[in-house]
N, C-alpha and C positions, 0 to 999 in steps of 0.2 A: 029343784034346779041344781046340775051338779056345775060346779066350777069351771070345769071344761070348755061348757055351753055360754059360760057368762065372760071368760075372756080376751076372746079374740074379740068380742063385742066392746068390751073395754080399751082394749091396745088401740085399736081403729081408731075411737072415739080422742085417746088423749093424744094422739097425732096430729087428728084433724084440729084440734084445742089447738098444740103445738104450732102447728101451721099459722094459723089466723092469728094468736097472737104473734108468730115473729114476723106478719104480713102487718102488723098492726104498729108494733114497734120500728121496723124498715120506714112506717109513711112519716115518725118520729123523727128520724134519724137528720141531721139540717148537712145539704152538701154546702161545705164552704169553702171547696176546694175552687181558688180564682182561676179565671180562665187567663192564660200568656197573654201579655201586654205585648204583641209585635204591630209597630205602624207600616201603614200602608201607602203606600206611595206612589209616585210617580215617576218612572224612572226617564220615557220619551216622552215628546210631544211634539208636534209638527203642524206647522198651518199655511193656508196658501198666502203671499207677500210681506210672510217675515224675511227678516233686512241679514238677522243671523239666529244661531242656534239657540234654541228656550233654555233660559237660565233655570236653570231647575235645584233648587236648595231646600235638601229636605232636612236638615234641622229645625227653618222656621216654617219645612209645608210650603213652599212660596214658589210659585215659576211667573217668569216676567218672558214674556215677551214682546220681541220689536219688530213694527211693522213700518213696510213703505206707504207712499201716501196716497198707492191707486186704491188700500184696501178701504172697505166700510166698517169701521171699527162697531157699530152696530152690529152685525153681520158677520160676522169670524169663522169662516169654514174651517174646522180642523181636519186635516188629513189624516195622519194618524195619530196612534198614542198608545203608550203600555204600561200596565202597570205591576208591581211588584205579584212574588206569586200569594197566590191565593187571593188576592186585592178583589173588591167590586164595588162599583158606583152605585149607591143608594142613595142621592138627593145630586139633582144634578144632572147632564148629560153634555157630553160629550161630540156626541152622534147629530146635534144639531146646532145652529151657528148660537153664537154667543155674543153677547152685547158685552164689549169690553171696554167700554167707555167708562164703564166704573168696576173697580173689585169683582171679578165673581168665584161665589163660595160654592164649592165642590167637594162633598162628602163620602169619602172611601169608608168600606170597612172590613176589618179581619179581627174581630173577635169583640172588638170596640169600633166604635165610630171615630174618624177624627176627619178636621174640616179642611182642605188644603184651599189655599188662595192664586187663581192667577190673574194675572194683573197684565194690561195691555199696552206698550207705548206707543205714537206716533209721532215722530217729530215733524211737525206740519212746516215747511217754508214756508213764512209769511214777509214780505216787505212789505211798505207803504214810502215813495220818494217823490219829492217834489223838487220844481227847479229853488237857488241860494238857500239851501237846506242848508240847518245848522244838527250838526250831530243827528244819530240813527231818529228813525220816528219810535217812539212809544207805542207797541204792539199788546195790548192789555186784551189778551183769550179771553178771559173769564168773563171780564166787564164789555168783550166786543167793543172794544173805544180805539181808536187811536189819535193819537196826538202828534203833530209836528211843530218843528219849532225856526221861526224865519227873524233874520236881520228885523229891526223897528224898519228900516229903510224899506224894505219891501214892501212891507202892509200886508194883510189878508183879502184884497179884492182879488186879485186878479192872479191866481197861485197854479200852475204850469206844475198836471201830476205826470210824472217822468215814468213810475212803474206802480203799478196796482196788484197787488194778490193776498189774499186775506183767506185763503180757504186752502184745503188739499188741492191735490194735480188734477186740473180742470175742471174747478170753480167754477162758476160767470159770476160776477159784478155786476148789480143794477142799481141803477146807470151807468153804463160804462165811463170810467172815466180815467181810463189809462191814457196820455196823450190830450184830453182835455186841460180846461184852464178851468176852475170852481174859485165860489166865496166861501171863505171862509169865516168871513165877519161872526157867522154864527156857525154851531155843530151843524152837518152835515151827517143822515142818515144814506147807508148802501145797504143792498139786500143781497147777500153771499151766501150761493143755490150750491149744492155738491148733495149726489147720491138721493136724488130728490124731495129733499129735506133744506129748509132755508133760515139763515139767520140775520137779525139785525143788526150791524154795526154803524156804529156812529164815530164822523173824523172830526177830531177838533183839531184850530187851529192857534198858537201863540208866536209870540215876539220876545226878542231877548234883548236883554240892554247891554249885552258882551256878546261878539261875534265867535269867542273862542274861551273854552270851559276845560279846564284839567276835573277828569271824572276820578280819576284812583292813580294809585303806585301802589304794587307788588313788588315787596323788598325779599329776594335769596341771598343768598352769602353774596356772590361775587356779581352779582344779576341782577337788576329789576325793571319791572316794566311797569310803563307810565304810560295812559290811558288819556285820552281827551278828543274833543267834536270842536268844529269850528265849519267857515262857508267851506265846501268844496271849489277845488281849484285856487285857493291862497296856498301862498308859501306856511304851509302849518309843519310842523314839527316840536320838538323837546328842548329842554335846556334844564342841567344838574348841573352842581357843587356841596361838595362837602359843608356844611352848614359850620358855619360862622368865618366862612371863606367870601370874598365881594365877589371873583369875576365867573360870569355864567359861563359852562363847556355847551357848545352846542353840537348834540346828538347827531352824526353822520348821517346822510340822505339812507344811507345803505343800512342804517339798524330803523330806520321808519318804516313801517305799512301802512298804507291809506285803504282805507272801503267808503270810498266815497266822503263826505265831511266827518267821519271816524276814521281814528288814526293813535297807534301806539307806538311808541321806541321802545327796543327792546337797550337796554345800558349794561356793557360790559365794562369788565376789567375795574371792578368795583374792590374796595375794599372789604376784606369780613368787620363784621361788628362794629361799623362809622356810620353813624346818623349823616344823612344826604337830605339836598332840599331839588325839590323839580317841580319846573311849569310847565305849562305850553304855549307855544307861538304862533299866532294866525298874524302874517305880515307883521305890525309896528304894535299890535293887542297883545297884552298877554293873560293868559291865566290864571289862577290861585296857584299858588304855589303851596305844594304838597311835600311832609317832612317823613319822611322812612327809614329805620335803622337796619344792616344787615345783617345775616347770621353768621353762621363758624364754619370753619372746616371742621368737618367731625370724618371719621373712619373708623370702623365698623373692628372693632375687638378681633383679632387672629387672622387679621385680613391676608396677612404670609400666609394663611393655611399652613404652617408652619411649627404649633403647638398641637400637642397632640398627647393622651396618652392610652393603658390599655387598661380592660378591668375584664377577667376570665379570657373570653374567647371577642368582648368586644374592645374595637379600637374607637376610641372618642378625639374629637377634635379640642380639644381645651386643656391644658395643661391640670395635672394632676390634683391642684390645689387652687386652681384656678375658678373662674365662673361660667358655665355653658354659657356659648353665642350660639353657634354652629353645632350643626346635628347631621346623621348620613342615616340611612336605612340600615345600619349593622343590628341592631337588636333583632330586627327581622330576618335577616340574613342568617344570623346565627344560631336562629334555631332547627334551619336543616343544610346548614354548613358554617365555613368561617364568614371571618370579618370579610367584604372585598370593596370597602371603601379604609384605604389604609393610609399611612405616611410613606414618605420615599423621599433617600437623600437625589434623587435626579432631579434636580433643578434648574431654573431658566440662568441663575448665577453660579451654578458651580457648590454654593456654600448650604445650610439649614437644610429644612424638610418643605415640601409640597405633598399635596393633594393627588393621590392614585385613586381613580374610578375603576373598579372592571366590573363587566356585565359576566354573571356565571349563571350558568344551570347548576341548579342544589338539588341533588336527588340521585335514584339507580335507572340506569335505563329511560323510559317514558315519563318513570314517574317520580316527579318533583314541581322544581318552580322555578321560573327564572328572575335574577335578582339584578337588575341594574348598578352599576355604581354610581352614588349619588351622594350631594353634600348638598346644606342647604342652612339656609338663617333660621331657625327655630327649634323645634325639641319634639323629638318623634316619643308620642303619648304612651301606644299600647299597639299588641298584635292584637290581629282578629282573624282569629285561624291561621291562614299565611297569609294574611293583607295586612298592610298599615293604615293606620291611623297617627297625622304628623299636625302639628302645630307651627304653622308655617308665618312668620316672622318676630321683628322685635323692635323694642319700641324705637321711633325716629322720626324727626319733627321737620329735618333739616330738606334743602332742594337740591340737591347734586344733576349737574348735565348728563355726566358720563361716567362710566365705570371704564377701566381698563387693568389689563394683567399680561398675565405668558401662558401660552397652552400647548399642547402637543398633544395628539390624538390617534389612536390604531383603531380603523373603521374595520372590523369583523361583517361577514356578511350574515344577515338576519337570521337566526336559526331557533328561534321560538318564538309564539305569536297565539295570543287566541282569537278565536274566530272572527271577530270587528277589524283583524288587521292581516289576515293569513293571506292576504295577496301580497304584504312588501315580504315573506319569507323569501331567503336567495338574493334580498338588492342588499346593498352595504348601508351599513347599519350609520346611524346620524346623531352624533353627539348635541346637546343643547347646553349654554349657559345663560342665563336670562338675570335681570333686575327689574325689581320692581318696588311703587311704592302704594300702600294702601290707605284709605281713611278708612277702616271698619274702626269699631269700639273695643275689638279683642282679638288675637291672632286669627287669621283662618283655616280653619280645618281640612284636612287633605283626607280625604279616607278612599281606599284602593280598592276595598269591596264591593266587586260587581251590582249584588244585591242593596247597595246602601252611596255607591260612590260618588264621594265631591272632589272632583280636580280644580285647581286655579286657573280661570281664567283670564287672559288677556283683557280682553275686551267688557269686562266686568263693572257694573258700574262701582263698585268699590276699586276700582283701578286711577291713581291719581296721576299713574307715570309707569311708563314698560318700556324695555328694550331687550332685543335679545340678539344674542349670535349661535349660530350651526353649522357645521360643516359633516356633508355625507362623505367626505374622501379622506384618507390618511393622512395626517400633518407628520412628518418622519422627528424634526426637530420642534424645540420648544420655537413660537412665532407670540409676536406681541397683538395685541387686539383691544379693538376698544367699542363698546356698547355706549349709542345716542340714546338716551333718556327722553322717550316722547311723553310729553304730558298732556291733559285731556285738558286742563285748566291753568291760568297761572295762580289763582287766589285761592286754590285750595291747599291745606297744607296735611302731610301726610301724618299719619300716628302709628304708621310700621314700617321696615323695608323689608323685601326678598330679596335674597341671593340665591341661585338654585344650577347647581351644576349636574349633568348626568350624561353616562359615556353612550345612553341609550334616550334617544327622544322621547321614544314612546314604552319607556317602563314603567310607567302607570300603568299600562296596559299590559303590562306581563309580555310585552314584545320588545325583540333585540337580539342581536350577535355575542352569542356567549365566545368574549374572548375581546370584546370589543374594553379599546383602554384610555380615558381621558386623564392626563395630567395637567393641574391646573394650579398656580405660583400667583403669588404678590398683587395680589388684586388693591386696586387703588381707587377711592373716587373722586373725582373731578368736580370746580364748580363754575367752569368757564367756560364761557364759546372759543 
């Protein structure tokens, strides 16, 4: 055997070896390479007799939507809905109606699984009123009960129901007894039919040994409202004094609202921080009398817009050694142009510095971004690519009516817009200043990226109190203006405020009239009707 013959036969051989073991060590080898943690979201959502648009918060995964009361909260047809790219539904659907009577869990995935929650509201109108009703009736959903509450003098035989509805928009009642007389000596069972589905509520009935009941007092600084039920059709109303004062003030016809045997005064022209004492009055009865202290006037740190200083190419609103209040979109601004939220001695007085908004295109030609000018109560976090991400308020406990200032505004007509708004391109562009107050647990997040974005909403149930002003037309001179504080509640108290100025409405949107200029001076808050 010469060598020759022996090894190509060899070479082959340690190849094929070669092979299978490094096919053998490959099956060794562990990928531990993780796969991208991107969440999945929900960016729209739509259904037939929501009331407004789905709150959709994707930090907690969460969309709440609210419904009128023809809808069958069983039964929730979604119209449409979209979701992030690459997103897909894998437990869960969408495509067919949904029982939103409780939580339901809907699971996306892109790369991981994660669970989003929507949650369904309705606020159902229910009354229950009978004739010398004392204070609203006791509407108990859960427990299907209601309770009324009548003079001793009247008794429970012979009780005259004035209005009946205990279910969504067109209920029936069995036994009708809207317009009937019922005993009520004992509970009283009805059968309340909607969506052809039925339930049992039970009306009870009592007596009170005082015709007239102080329920609360909600103390603001300069403000508070005082709460109480008594017969319908007495002279009922309020009566406050400073506490350790004898003679009672009583509350003007015109600060009462009556609904029926419930009735509040609203009390003005209060003192800040004086403990007050208030009852109520039903003819020659009176109430408990209820003790309430009020709060301060507080005003909000640089409220002149007035401090300011610069650091590189950004301009900051807070004096140089000073503490952030106030914050503008310049960090983002700045990194494909300058500052164009700046200072300016053009003032509504003549003297200091005010607040310049302008809305600019940052870029060459086509390509760029357009940048609203904006100012606001909080502290803008980080870019994300060219979007922001802002932290919008700071803390505030207090109740203010109104805000007021000086502004003056150059309405530019709309010259950039992305697609959700490319129909106002060409109208004049609409400056916004708004206030607001929040009960969240921690600032709220403002983030501008399409793929990810949370804007503030008004109508938010984290919204304790809003008010805004806009003008789509040039104001040429500074004008004075004042924003009404609508609040959702009086007993709730806020733990943030917003302030938010911009020369461009819809610059969250990347839409506005580059050239467009808000200036805005001495903003003040109010704590009085």
């Amino acid at each position: 055997m010469s060598y020759k013959s022996v090894k190509p036969y060899y070479t082959a051989f340690s190849l094929t070896l070669l092979l299978v073991s490094a096919l053998l060590l490959a099956g060794c080898i562990k990928n531990d390479i993780p796969y991208p943690r991107i969440q999945p979201d929900i960016t729209s959502i739509t259904a037939e007799g929501l009331l407004s648009p789905a709150e959709i918060d994707q930090s907690s995964r969460m969309v709440v939507m609210r419904f009128d009361e023809t809808v069958d909260m069983e039964n929730v047809e979604i119209t449409s809905y979209t979701l992030s790219e690459g997103a897909s539904i894998v437990r869960g659907s969408l495509t067919e109606p949904l029982n939103l009577t409780k939580y339901y869990i809907l699971t996306l995935h892109l790369y991981q699984d994660y669970d989003w929650v929507i949650q369904g509201i309705q606020n159902v109108t229910r009354y229950f009123t009978v004739e010398n009703q004392i204070g609203p009736s006791v509407i108990d959903v859960t427990g299907r009960r209601v309770v009324v509450t009548l003079p001793e003098t009247s008794g429970l035989d012979n009780v005259k129901v004035l209005t009946a509805k205990l279910g969504p928009e067109g209920s029936v009642i069995t036994p009708a007894v809207e317009g009937e007389s019922i005993s009520l000596n004992r509970p009283l069972e009805v059968t309340v039919e909607s969506f052809g589905r039925s339930e049992v509520w039970t009306i009870y009935g009592e007596t009170a040994e005082s015709n007239v009941a102080t329920l609360r007092a909600d103390a603001w600084t300069q403000v508070a409202w005082v709460y109480g039920t008594a017969i319908e059709g007495r002279d009922n109303g309020v009566e406050y004094r400073v506490k350790g004062e004898t003679e009672w003030i009583k509350a003007p016809s015109d600060w009462v609202t009556h609904t029926g045997g419930t009735f509040y005064a609203r009390l003005k022209n209060l003192n800040p921080l004086t403990t007050y004492e208030a009852r109520t009055y039903s003819d020659s009865e009176y109430g408990a009398v209820e003790t309430f202290t009020t709060g301060a006037i507080e005003q909000v740190p640089n409220s002149t817009l007035g401090e300011w200083n610069k650091v590189g190419k950004v301009w900051n609103p807070w004096p140089a050694d000073g503490t952030p209040f106030w914050d503008t979109g310049n960090r983002g601004a700045t990194t494909i142009g300058e500052s164009n939220s700046t200072p300016t001695t053009d003032t509504s007085s003549g003297t200091g510095q005010a607040a310049r908004l302008e809305t600019v295109f940052a870029g060459i030609g086509v390509i760029g971004k357009l940048a609203a000018g904006n100012i606001f109560v909080g502290e803008y976090l980080r870019t994300d690519g060219t979007n922001g991400v802002l932290s919008f308020g700071r803390p505030f406990t207090q109740r203010p009516t109104r805000m007021r200032g000086y502004l003056k505004y150059n309405s530019a007509l709309i010259s950039h817009s992305n697609d959700e708004y490319r129909h106002l391109i060409g109208q004049p562009d609409t400056c916004s200043v708004y206030i607001a107050l929040i009960d969240t647990p921690e600032p709220y997040e403002i983030r501008t990226n399409p793929k990810n974005r949370q804007l503030f909403d008004p109508n938010g149930s984290y919204v304790v109190a809003y008010g805004s002003f806009q003008s789509g037309e040039s104001i040429p001179g500074y004008i004075p203006f004042e924003i009404t504080l609508d609040y959702r509640a009086t007993d709730r108290v806020p733990t943030y405020i917003l302030i938010v100025g911009s020369a461009s409405k819809y610059g969250d949107f990347f839409t506005g009239g580059a050239g467009s200029v808000l200036y805005l001076d001495d903003l003040e808050l109010l704590y009085d009707y």
